[in-house]
N, C-alpha and C positions, 0 to 999 in steps of 0.2 A: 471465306467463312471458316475453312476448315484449317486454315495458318493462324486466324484469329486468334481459335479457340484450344491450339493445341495437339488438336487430332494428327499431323504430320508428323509431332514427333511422341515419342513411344511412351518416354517417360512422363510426358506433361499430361498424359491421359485419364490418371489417376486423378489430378488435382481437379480437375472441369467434369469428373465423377465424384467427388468429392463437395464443390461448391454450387453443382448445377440442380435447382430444386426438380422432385421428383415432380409430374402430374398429379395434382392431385384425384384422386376417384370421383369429385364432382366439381367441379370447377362452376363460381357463381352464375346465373343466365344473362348477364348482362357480360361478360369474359367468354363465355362459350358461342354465343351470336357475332362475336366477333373473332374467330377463331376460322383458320380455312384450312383444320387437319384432315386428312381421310380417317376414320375411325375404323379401324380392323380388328378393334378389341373387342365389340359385342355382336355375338353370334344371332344376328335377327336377318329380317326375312330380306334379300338384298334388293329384292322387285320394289322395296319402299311399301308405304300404305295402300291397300285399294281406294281409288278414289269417291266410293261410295259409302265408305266408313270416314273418311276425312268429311267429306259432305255432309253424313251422321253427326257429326260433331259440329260441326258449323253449325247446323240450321238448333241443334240442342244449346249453343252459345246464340244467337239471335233471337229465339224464342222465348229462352228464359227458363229453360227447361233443368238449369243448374242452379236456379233458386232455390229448388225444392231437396228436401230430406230423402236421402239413399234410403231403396228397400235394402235394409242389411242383411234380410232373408235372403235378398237375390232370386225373388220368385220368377221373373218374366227371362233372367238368365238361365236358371236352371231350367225350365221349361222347355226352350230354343236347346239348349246342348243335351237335355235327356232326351227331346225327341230326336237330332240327327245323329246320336247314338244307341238311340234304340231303347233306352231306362228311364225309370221314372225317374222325378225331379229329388226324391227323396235318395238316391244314390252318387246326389251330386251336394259339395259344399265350395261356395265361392268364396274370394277374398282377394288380397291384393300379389303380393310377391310368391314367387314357389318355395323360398325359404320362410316365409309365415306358413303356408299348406304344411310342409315338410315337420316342422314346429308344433301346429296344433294336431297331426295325425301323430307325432310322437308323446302330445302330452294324455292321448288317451288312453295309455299303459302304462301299467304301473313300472317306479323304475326297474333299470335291468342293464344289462349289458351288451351298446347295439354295434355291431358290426357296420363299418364304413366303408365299402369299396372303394381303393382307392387307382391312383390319382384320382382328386374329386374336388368342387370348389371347397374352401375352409367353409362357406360357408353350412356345411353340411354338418360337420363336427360342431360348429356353433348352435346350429337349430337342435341339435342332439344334447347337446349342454343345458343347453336352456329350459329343454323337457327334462329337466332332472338325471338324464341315465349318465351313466357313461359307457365309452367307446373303445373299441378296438378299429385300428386301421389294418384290412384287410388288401393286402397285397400281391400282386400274380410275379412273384420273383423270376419269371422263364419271361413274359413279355407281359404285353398293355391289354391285353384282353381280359375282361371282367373274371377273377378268380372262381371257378366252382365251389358250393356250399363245404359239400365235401371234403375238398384240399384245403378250404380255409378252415377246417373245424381241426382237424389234422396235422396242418403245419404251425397254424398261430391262437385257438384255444376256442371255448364257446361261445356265443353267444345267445341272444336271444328274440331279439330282432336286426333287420339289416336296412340301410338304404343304398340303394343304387340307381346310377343314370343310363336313360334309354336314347340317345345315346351318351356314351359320359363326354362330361366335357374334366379336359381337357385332351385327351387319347380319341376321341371322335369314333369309340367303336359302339356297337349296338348290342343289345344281351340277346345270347341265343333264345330259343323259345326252353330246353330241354334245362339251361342253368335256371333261369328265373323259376322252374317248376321247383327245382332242386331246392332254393331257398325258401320259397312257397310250404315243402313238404316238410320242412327239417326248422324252420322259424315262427315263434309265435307270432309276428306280424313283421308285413316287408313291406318298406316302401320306392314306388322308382317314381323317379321325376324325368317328365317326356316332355319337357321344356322345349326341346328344339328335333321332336321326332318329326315334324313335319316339314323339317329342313333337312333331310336327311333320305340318302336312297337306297330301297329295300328293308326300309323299315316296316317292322311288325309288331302295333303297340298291343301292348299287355291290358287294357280295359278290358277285351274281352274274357280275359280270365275272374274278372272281379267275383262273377255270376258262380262259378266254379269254387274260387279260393273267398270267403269271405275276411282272412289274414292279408289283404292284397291292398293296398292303396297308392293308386296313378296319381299326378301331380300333373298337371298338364297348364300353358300358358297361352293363350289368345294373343298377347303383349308380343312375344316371341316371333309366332307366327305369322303375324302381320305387320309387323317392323314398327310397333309404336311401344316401345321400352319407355317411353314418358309416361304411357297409359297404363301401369300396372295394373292386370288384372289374371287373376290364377284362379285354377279349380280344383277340387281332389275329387276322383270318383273311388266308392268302395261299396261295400253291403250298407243298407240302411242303419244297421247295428250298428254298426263302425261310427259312419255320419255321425248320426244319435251321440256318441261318444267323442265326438268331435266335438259339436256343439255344446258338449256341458264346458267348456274354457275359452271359447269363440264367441264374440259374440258381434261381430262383423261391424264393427268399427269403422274397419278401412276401406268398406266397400262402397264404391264411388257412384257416384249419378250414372258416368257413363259404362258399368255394366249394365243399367236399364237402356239408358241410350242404344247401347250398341250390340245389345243381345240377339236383336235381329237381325243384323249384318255378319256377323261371324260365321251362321248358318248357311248366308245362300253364295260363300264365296269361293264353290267346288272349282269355277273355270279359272280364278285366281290362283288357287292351289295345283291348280293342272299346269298352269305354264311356270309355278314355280319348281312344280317336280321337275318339268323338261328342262329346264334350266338348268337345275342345281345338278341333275343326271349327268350331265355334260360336264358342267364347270366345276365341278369337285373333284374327278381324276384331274379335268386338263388342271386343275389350280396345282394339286400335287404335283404330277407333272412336271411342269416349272419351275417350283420351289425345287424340286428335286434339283433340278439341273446349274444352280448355281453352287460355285464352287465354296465347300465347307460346310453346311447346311442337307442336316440328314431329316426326311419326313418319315411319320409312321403314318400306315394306313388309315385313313380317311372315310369315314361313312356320313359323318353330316358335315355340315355347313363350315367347318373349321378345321386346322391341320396344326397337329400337334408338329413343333419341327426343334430340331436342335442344334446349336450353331458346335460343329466338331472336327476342325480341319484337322486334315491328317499331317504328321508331325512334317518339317520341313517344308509346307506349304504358306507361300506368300501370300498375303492376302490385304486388303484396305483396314483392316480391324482386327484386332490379338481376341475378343469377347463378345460370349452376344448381351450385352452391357453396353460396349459402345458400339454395337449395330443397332440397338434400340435406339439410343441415344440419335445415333445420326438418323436413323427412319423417322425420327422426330421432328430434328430442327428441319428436315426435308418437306416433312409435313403430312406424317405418315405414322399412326398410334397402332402398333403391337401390342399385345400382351405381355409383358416377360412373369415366369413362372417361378421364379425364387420361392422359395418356401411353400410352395403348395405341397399340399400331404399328399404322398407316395411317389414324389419328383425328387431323385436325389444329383445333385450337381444344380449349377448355375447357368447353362447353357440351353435351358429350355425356351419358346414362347410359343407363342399361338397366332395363329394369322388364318381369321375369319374372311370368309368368300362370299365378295363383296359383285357389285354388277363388272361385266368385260373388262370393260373403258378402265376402272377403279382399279381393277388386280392389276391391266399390265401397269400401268402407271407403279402402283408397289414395287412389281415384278423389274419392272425398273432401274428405280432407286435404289434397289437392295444391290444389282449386279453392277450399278457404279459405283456402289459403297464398297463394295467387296473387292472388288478387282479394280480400285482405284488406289496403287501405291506411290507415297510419297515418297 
């Protein structure tokens, strides 16, 4: 395969980057069912579904229970998540993706100039466009940890609100408790998305501050947490105020059956989330770890579910691959989907990607692939 295509020799590698089409980001369902890639690009929950939520859904498709018109209120949802959080339902606003929450908590300020913590998905800078402001990309130029309010007001100008991820993707670090107050105390509204805080270990989400900071809005993803990215479904919690002002440009459209469906299952699945913290406890170093130890391939610290890594051999070092361009490539055709992080804002160079941790069995098999690829020269 790899004489076929070129990969042996040095020059022809450009051409078979050149003619070989990229992935697209959603490939048809009829091409994707027939498809036997490992998926290492979305950071979801790697235990898979609970089987009493998949069950949820089944007997809601045999019943006939998706005949019927969405509450778009999401009343029997917010009910279930304001009580195993402890707020009433009116502190909670449902919908589908964390970039529509992120989206409609921005269109309820007036425009302004929002601070982007960056590296950060584009998509952020998007839902920030869309509400009308525009952006500043807020960058920690010493390393990947979430820049303080303070340094960013100082080295790179005002603004006036900020979004930031708990933890962010794609640096997989988590906001201290003392920064997020920082932006809290110094912004007229901040918002973080805790999309995959429950993938993550030692994390400390920021809901409880909402009661505290009424400028505060969480973003948080059930889809995420429980490894059903097909089932979008997101929440923002904040002050009622806030809500209220959410809802005057919301008007829940995208919210599907099955957050009534599955409102109740989200709630009682504490011993789920107990063996997937044990889990991820574990295999989040050992995944770094790993990745560390292959030759050219540098990782940064690690706190959720994903490890930001960069392919950087040192200069006169041999290796199966000149780029991490054609180590994507070939983790591909092997049957193995990475991230690569070209153009993401606040990533500069070509050499980044992402490789999400996935169950044992799945990683070393990557784990693998990558160190035949690597240290296989022609």
């Amino acid at each position: 395969m790899a004489s076929m295509l070129g990969f042996g020799n040095r020059a022809g590698f450009r051409e078979v980057v050149a003619t070989l089409p990229d992935k697209p980001v959603s490939l048809p369902y009829e091409l994707r069912t027939e498809m036997t890639w490992i998926d290492f690009c979305n950071p979801v929950n790697p235990l898979g579904t609970p089987k009493s939520i998949v069950q949820a859904m089944h007997t809601a498709l045999v019943d006939g229970e998706l005949n019927y018109t969405p509450d778009q209120e999401g009343h029997a949802f917010r009910d279930h998540i304001g009580d195993y959080l402890g707020l009433d339902s009116d502190w909670i606003l449902v919908g589908a993706s964390p970039t529509q929450m992120i989206t409609h908590a921005a269109l309820a300020f007036p425009p302004a100039t929002v601070g982007v913590v960056t590296p950060c998905p584009a998509e952020y800078i998007t839902a920030i466009g869309n509400a009308g402001h525009d952006f500043l990309e807020l960058e920690n130029t010493v390393s990947f940890a979430p820049i303080d309010a303070y340094t960013a007001r100082a080295e790179i100008g005002n603004f006036d609100g900020v979004v930031l991820g708990n933890p962010a993707y794609p640096t997989s670090r988590l906001l201290l408790r003392q920064t997020i107050i920082h932006y809290l105390e110094t912004c007229a509204w901040v918002i973080v998305d805790e999309s995959n805080i429950e993938l993550s270990f030692g994390a400390e989400s920021t809901v409880p501050l909402t009661d505290r900071y009424h400028n505060l809005i969480v973003v948080r993803s059930p889809s995420t947490t429980f490894g059903m990215p097909g089932v979008p479904i997101s929440y923002a919690v904040a002050h009622p105020d806030t809500i209220a002002r959410m809802r005057q440009t919301y008007d829940g459209g995208d919210v599907s059956m099955f957050v009534e469906v599955l409102a109740r299952q989200f709630v009682i699945q504490q011993e789920y989330l107990d063996q997937t913290h044990e889990f991820l406890d574990k295999e989040i170093p050992w995944m770094q770890c790993m990745i560390s130890l292959i030759p050219g391939i540098s990782i940064y610290p690690a706190e959720g579910n994903f490890v930001l890594c960069e392919f950087n051999p040192a200069d006169g070092m041999r290796l199966g691959v000149t780029c991490a361009e054609e180590l994507i490539i070939r983790l591909q055709l092997a049957g193995f989907l990475v991230r690569p992080l070209v153009g993401m804002p606040g990533l500069n160079g070509d050499g980044y990607f992402c490789v999400c941790v996935k169950t044992r069995e799945e990683n070393e098999r990557l784990l693998d692939a990558m160190r035949r690829i690597i240290n296989t020269i022609d």
